[in-house]
C-alpha positions in Angstrom: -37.3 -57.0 -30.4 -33.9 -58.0 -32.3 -32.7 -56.0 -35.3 -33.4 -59.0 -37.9 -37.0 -59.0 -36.3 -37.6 -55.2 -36.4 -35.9 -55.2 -40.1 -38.4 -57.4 -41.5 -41.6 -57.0 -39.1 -43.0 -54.3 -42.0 -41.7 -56.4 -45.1 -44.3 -59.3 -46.9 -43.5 -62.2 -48.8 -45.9 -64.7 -50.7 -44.4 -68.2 -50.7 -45.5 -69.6 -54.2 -43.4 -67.7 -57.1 -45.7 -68.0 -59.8 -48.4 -66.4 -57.1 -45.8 -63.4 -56.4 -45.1 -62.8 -60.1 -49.2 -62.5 -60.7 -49.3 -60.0 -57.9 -46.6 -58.4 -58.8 -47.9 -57.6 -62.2 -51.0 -56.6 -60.9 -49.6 -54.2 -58.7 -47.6 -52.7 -61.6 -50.2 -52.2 -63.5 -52.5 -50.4 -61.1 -48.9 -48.6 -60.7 -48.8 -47.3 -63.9 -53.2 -46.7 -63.6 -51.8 -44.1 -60.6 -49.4 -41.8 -62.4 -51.7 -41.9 -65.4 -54.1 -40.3 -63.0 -51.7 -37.7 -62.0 -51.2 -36.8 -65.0 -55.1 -36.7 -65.8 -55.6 -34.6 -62.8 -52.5 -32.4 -64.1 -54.3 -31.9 -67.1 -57.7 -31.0 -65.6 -55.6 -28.6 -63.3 -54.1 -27.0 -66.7 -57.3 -26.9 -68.5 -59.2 -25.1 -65.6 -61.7 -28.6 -66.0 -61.8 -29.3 -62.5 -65.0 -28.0 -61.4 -66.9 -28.3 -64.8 -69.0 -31.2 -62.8 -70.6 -29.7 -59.6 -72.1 -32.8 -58.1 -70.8 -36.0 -57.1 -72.8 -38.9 -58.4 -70.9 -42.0 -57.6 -72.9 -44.5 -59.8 -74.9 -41.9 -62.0 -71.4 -39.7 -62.9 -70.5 -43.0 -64.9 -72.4 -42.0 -68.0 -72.2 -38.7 -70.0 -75.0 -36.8 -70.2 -77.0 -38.3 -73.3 -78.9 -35.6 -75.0 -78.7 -31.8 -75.4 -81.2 -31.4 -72.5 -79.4 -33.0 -70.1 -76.3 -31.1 -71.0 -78.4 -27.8 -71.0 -79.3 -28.9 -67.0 -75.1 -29.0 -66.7 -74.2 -26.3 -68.1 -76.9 -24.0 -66.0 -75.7 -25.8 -63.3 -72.0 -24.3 -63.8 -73.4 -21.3 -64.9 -74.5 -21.2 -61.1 -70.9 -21.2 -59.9 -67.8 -18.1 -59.6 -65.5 -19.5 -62.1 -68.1 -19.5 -64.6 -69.2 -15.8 -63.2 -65.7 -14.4 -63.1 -63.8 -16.4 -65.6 -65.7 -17.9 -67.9 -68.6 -15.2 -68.7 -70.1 -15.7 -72.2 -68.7 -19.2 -72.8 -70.6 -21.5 -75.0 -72.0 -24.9 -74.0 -69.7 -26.5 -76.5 -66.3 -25.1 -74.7 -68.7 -26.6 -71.7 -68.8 -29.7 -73.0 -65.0 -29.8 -74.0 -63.8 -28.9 -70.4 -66.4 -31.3 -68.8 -65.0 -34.2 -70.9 -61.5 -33.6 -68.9 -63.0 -33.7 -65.6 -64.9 -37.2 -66.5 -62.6 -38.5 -67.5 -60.5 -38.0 -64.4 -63.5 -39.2 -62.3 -64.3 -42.3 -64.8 -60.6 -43.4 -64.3 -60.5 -43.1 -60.5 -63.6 -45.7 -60.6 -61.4 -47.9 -63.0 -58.8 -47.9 -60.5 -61.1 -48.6 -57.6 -62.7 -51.5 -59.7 -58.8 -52.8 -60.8 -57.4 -53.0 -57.4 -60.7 -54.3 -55.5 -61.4 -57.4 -58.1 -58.0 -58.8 -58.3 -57.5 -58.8 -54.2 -60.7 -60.3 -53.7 -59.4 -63.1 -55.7 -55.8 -63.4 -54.6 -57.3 -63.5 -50.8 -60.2 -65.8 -51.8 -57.3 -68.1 -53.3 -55.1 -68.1 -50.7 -52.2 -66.3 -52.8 -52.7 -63.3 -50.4 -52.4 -63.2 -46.9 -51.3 -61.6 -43.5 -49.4 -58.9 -43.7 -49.6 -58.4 -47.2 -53.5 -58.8 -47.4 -54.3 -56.3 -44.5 -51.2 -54.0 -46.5 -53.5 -54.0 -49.7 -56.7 -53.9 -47.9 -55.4 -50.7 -46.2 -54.4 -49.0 -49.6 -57.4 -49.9 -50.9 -59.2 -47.6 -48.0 -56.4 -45.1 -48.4 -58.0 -45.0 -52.3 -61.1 -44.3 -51.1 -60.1 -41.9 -48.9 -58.1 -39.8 -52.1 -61.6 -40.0 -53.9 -63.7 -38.4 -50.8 -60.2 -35.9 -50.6 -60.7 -35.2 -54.2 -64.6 -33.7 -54.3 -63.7 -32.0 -51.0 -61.4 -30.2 -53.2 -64.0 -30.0 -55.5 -65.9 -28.4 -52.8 -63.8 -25.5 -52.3 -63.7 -24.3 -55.3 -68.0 -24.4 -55.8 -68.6 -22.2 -52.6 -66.2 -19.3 -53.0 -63.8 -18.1 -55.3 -62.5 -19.5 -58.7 -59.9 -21.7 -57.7 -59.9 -25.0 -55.5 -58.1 -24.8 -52.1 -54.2 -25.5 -52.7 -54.2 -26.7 -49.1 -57.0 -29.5 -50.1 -55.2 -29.8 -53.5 -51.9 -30.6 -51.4 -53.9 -33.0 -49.3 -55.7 -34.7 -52.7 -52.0 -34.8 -54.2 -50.1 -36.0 -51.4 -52.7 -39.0 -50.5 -51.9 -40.0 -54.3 -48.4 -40.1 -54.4 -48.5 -42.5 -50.6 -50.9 -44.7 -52.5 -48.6 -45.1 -55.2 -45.1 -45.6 -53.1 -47.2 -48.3 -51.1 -47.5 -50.0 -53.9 -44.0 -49.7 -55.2 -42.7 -50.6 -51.7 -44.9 -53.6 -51.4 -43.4 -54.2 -55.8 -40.1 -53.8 -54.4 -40.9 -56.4 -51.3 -41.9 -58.7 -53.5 -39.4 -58.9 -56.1 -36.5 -61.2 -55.8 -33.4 -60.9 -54.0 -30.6 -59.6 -56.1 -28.3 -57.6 -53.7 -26.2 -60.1 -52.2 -25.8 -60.1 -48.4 -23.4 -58.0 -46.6 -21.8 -58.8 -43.6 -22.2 -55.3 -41.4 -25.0 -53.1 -42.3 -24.8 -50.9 -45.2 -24.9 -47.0 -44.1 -27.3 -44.3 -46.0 -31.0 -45.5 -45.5 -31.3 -42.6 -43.5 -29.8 -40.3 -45.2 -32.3 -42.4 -48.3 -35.2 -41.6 -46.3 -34.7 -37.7 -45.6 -34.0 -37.6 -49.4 -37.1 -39.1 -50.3 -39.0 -36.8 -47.8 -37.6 -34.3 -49.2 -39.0 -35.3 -52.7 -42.6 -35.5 -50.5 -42.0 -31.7 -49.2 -41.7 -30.6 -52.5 -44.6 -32.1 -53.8 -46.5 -30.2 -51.2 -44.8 -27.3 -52.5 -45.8 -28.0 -56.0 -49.1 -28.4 -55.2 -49.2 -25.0 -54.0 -47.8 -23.3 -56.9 -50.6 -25.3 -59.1 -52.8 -24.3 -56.7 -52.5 -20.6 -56.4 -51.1 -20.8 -60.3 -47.7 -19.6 -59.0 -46.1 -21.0 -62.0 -47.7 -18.3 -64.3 -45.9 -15.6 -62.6 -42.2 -14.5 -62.1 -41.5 -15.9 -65.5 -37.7 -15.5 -65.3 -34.6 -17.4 -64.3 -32.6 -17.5 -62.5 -33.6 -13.8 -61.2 -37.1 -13.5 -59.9 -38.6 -10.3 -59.6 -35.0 -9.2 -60.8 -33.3 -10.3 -57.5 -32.0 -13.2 -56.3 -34.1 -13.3 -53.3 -36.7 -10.8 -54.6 -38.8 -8.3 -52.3 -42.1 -9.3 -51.0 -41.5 -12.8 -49.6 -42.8 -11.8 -46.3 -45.6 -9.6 -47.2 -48.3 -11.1 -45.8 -49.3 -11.2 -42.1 -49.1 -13.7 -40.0 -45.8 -14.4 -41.5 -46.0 -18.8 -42.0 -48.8 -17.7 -44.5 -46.6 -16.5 -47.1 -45.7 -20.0 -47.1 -49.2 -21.0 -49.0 -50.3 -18.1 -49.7 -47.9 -15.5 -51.3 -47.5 -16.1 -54.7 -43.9 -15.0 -54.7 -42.6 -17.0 -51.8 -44.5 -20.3 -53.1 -42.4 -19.7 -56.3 -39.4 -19.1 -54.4 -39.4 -21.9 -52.1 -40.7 -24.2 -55.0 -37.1 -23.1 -56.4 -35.1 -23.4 -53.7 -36.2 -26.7 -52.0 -34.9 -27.9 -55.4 -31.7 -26.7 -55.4 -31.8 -28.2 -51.7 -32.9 -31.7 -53.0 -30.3 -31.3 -55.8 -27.6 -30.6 -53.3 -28.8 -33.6 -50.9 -28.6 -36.2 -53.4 -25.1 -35.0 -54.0 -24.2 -35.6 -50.8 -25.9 -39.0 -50.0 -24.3 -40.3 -53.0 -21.3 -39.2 -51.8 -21.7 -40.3 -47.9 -22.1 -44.0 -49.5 -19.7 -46.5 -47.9 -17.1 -46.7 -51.6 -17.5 -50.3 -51.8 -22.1 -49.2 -52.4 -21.1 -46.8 -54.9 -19.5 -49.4 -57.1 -23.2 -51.1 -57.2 -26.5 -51.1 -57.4 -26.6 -48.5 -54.5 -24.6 -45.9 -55.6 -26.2 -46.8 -59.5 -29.6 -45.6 -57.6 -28.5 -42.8 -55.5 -26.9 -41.6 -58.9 -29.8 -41.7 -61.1 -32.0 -40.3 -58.2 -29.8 -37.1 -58.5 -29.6 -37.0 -62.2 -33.9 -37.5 -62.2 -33.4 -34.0 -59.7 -31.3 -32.1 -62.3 -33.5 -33.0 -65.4 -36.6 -31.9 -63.3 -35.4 -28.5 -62.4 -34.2 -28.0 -65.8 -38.1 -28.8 -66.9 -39.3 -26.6 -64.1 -37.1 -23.5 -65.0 -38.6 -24.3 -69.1 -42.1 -24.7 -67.5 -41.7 -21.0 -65.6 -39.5 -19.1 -68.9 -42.8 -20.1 -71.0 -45.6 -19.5 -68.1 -47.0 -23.2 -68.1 -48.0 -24.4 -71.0 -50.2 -28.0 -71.1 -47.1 -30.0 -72.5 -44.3 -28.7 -70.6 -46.2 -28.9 -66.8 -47.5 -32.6 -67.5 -43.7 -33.5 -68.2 -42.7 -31.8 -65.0 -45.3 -33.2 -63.4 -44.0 -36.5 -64.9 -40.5 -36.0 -63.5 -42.0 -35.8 -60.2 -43.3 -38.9 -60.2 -40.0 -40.3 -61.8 -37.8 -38.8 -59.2 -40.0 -40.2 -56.6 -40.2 -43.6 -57.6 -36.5 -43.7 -57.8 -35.9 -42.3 -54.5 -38.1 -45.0 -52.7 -36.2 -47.6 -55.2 -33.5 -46.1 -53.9 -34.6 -46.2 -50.3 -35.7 -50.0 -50.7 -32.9 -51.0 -52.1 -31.0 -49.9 -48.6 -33.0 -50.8 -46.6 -33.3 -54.3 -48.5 -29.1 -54.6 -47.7 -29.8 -53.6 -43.8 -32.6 -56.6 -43.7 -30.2 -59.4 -45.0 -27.1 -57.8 -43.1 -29.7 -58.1 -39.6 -30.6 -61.6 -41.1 -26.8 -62.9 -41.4 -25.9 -61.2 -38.1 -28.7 -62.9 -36.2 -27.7 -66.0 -37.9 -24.4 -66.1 -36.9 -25.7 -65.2 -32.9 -27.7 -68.5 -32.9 -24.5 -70.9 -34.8 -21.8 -68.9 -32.2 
């Protein structure tokens, strides 16, 4: 396969504009629909919500429950579970019915997504506006979606049978899928946008670098999830010091050691911290590894607010640790995640965009020589 094939064998197109603005749009909005759901979930996370509703009822789970009785028969039903036994002892059916709302409406706004994506591509493939590549691309984020929501009540799950807390390894798993859904989306945005960055003549340096940056972002995500998940976030309160060391005692306590990795609350902490530094100092670097004449443009523009995104979110993470959580101040980091994400694969598309049109030109020039 030539370069100009392999550079644009995973990239889609739709021929008609006014049909690629429509899409577009559409797959903006469901955009926007995601990281609303993050943040729902971060919120349901926060509020200890999460497993206020112990069954999945696909169709049924729509609805509230509609009179007293029927929220009696919920409330006995959490009453049956360890986080009401341990935590939540003595609680009264109308905190019940306050942390339930959060979990429905997390679950009610997953179904709107399904219903917003699944309605519109029916109708762009029925009308021809979506196709090939790009149709099987959409229908395959569309099973990816349902995948997240069978993912999220396995999460559920863990956190019914044992314990008072979900598994931060299924959390990881649930929060991971979400974040691939959404840069599919933003990749197939980005694909479908119009050119802007002129063609260069020998192909731009840095998408790799790009893409270790933006798995780096993915790494810490996974490393995020694990503080939420084992409330990591709530402990070691201080900065920069934690534990009163630098590299505090205890990040190895637990045998074998690759567990402390997810399951020592100190070293989660601690490599939550330092994989930021890490990311801080990588963006530093690819911005500075950018040919000069990329870092006068739209390139260097991205790899520079990519970096800035990083410093802004580990100054919200060190505010989020100093004051042990709090609702407000872990949404907005959990904001900047998404924010520092989105620019990274912008970022990343934007290379990779320069390397398509440079394989373009050079393959062009092959078959005029």
């Amino acid at each position: 396969m030539s370069e100009a094939a392999a550079a644009t064998v995973f990239a889609v197109s739709v021929e008609n504009p006014r049909a690629a603005r429509r899409i577009r749009a559409w797959l903006i909005t469901i955009a926007l629909f995601i990281c609303a759901m993050v943040m729902i979930g971060g919120a349901t996370r926060l509020t200890d919500s999460g497993l206020s509703i112990t069954e999945w009822r696909p169709v049924s789970g729509v609805l509230l429950p509609l009179s007293e009785e029927a929220w009696l028969e919920e409330f006995i039903r959490y009453q049956g579970i360890p986080e009401y036994q341990i935590v939540n002892q003595g609680m009264s059916i109308d905190e019940f019915k306050t942390i339930y709302a959060w979990e429905w409406v997390h679950r009610n706004f997953g179904r709107l997504i399904a219903v917003a994506f699944l309605l519109p591509l029916a109708y762009f493939v029925a009308a021809g506006a979506a196709r090939g590549r790009l149709a099987a691309r959409l229908a395959a984020i569309f099973l990816i979606g349902g995948a997240q929501g069978l993912a999220g009540w396995y999460m559920v799950q863990s956190g019914l049978e044992e314990g008072v807390d979900v598994s931060q390894y299924r959390l990881a798993v649930h929060l991971v899928l979400a974040f691939l859904i959404l840069g599919a989306i933003l990749w197939t945005v980005f694909d479908l946008s119009p050119r802007t960055a002129p063609r260069r003549g020998p192909a731009p340096r840095g998408a790799l670098s790009a893409a270790i940056l933006l798995g780096g972002v993915l790494l810490q995500v996974i490393a995020g999830a694990f503080v939420a998940g084992l409330r990591a976030g709530r402990s070691y309160n201080t900065w920069p010091l934690m534990d009163g060391a630098l590299i505090p005692d205890g990040l190895a306590a637990i045998e074998p050691w690759y567990l402390n990795l997810s399951e020592n609350v100190l070293t989660v902490q601690f490599d939550h911290r330092m994989l930021a530094y890490l990311l801080l100092a990588a963006a530093l670097a690819h911005w500075r590894l950018l040919p000069a004449e990329l870092r006068k443009g739209p390139a260097g523009t991205g790899a520079l607010a990519v970096m800035i995104l990083i410093a802004l979110q580990i100054a919200l993470g060190v505010a989020t640790v100093i004051l042990a959580a709090p609702l407000a101040l872990g949404l907005l980091h959990q904001a900047g995640a998404l924010a520092v994400f989105a620019a990274a694969l912008h970022h990343l598309h934007h290379l990779h965009r320069l390397r398509r049109g440079a394989a373009q030109d050079s393959a062009q020039a092959a078959a005029s020589a």
